[in-house]
DRENDO-1510 file (C-alpha; in Angstrom, 1 decimal, always signed):
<recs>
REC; n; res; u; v; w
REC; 1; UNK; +14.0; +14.8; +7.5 .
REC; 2; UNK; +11.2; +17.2; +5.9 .
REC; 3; UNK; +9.8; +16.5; +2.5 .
REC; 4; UNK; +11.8; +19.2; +1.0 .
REC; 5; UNK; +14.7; +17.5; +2.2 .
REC; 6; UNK; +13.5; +14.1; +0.8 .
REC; 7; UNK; +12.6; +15.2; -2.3 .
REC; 8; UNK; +15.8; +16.3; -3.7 .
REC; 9; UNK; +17.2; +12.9; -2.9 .
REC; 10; UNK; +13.9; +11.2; -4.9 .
REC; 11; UNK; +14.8; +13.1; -7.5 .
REC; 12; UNK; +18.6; +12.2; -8.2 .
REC; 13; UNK; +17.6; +8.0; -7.2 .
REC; 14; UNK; +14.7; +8.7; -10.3 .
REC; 15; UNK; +17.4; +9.9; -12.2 .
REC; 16; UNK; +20.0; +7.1; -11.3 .
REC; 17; UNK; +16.9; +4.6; -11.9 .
REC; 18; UNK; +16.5; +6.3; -15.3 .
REC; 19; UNK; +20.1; +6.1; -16.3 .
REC; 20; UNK; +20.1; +2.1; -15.4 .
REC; 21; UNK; +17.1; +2.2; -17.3 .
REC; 22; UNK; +19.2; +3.7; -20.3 .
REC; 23; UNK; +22.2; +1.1; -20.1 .
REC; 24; UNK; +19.5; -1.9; -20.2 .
REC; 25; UNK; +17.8; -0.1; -23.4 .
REC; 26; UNK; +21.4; +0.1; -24.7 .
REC; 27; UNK; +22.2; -4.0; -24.2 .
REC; 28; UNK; +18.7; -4.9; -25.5 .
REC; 29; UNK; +18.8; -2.3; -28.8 .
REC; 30; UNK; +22.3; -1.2; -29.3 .
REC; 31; UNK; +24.3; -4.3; -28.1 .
REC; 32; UNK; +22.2; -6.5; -29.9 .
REC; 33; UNK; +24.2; -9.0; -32.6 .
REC; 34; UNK; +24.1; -8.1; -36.0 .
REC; 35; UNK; +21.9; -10.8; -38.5 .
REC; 36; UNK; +19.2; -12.3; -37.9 .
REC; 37; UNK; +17.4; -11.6; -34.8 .
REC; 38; UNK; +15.3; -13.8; -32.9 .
REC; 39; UNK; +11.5; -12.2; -32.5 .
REC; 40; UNK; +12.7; -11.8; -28.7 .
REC; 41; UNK; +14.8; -9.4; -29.2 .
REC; 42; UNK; +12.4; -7.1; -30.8 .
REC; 43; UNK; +9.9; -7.5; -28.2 .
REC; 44; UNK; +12.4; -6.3; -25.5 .
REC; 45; UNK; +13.7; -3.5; -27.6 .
REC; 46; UNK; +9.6; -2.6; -28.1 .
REC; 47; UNK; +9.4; -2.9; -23.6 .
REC; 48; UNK; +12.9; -0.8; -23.1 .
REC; 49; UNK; +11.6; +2.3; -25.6 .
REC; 50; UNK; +8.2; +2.2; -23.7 .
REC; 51; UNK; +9.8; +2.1; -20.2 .
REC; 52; UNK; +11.9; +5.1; -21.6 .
REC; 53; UNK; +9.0; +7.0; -22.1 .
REC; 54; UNK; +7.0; +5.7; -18.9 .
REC; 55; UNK; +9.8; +7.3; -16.9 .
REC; 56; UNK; +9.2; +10.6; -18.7 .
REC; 57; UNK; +6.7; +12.3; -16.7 .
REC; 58; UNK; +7.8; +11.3; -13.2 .
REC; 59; UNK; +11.3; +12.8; -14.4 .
REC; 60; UNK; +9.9; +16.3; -15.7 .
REC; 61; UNK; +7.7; +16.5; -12.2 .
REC; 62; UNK; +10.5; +15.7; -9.8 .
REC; 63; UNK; +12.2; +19.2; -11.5 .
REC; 64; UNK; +9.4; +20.9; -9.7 .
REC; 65; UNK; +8.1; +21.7; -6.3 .
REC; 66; UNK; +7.6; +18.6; -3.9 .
REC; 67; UNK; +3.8; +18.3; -4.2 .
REC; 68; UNK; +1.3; +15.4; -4.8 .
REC; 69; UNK; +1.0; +15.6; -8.4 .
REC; 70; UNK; +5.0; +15.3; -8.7 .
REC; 71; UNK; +4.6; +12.8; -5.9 .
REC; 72; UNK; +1.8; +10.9; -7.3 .
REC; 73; UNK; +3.9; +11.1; -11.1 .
REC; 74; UNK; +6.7; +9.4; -9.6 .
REC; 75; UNK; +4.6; +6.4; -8.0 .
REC; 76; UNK; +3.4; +5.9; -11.4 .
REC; 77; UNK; +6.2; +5.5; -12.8 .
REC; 78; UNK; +8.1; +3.3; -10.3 .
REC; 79; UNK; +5.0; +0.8; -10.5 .
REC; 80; UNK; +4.8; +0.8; -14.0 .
REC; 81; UNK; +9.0; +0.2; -13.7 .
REC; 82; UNK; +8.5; -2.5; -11.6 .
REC; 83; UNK; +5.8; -4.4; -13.8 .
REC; 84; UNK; +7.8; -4.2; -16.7 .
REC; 85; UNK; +10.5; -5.6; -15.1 .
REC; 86; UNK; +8.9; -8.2; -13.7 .
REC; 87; UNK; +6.6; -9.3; -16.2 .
REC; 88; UNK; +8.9; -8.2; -19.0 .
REC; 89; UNK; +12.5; -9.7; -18.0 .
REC; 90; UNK; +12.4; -11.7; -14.6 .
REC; 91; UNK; +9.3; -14.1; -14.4 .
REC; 92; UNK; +10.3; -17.8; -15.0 .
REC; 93; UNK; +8.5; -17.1; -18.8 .
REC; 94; UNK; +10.8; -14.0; -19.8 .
REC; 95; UNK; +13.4; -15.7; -18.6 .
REC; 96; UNK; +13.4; -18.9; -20.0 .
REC; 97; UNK; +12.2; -17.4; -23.8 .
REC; 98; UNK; +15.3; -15.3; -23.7 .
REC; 99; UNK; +17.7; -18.3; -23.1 .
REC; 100; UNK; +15.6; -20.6; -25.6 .
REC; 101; UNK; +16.1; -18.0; -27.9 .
REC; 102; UNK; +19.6; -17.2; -27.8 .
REC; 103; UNK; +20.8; -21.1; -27.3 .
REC; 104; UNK; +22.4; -22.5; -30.5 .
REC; 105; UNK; +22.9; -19.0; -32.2 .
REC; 106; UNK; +26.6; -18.8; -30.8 .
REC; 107; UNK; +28.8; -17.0; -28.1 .
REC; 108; UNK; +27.5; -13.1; -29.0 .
REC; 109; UNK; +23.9; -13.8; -28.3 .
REC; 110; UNK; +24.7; -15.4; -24.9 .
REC; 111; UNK; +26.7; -12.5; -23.8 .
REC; 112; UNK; +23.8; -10.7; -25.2 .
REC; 113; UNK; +21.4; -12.1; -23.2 .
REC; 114; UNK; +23.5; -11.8; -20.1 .
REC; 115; UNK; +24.2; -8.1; -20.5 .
REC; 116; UNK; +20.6; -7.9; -20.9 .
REC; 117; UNK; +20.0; -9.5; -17.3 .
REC; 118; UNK; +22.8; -7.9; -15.4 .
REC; 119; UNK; +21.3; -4.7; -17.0 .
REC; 120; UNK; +17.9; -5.8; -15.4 .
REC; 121; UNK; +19.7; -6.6; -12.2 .
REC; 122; UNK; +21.3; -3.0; -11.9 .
REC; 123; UNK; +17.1; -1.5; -13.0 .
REC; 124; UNK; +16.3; -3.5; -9.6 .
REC; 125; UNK; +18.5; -2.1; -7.4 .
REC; 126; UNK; +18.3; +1.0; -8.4 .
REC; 127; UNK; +14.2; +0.8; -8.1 .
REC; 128; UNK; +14.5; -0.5; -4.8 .
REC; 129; UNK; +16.3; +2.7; -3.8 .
REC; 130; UNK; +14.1; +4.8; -5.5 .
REC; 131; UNK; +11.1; +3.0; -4.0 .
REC; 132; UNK; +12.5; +3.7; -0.1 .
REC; 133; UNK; +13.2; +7.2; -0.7 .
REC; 134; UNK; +9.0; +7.4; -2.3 .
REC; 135; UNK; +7.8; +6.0; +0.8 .
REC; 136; UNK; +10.1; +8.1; +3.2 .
REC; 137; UNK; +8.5; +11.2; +0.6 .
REC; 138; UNK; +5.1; +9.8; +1.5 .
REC; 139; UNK; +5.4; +9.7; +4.8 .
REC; 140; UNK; +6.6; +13.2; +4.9 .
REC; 141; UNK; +3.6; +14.3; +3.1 .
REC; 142; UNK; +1.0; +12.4; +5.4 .
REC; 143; UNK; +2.9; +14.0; +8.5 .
REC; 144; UNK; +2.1; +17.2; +6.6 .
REC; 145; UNK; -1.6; +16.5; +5.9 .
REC; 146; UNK; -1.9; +15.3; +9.5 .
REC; 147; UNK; +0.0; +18.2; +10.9 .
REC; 148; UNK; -2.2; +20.8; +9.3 .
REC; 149; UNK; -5.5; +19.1; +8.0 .
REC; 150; UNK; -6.2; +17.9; +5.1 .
REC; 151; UNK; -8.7; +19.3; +2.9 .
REC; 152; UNK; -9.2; +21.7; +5.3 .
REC; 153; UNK; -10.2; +19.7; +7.8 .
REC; 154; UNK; -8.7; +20.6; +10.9 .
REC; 155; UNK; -8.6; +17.3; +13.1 .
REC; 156; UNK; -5.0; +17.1; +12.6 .
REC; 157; UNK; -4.6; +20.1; +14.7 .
REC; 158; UNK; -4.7; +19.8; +18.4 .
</recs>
């Protein structure tokens, strides 16, 4: 496949990573129990916003032509995706403060909290997609630079 092949299939997986994205932010903010909220929750709801917005750019330059800026936004914000993720929700510590925090308060704020990580689980696979289709866009771009030179040097060309 060419890049311009490649990169119409980068953008819809960004977009299917974004929507995940949007069902996790829904569990953490809009599924959360009513009452009294443990300080968890806020801090999630605080990391889903900003992933939100992280996603953003790499979603307005994927609209565009298939160049290294757009390429470049979308690494961005697939490794900025995948920290949050894994700092945020599936580390041993995110994981354990979420259960201590939801233990005692009844059956709504365990479904909570597992909403929140099969939300997390479908934000994974959809990154992973969206991280094979980057590098098969990378490659396509190095071919290019090989195949005609980059920055106008013409080794490349033989």
């Amino acid at each position: 496949m060419t890049l311009r092949d490649e990169f119409p299939l980068l953008a819809r997986e960004l977009r299917q990573l974004a929507a995940a994205w949007r069902a996790l932010e829904v569990s953490v903010i809009e599924d959360r129990p009513s009452g009294e909220s443990p300080a968890v929750s806020d801090r999630l709801a605080e990391v889903v916003i900003d992933g939100s917005a992280e996603l953003q750019p790499a979603l307005i330059a994927v609209r565009g032509r298939p160049d290294g800026e757009a390429l470049h936004a979308t690494a961005l914000a697939l490794r900025q995706t995948q920290r949050r993720l894994d700092d945020e929700f599936r580390c041993h510590h995110a994981t354990a403060e979420l259960m201590r925090a939801v233990r005692g308060r009844g059956p709504q704020w365990l479904g909570w909290a597992h909403s929140i990580r099969s939300g997390v689980d479908g934000c994974v696979d959809s990154l992973r997609s969206t991280e094979d289709t980057m590098l098969r866009c990378w490659r396509e771009a190095a071919e290019l630079a090989v195949r005609f030179g980059i920055e106008g040097n013409c080794e490349g060309r033989r």
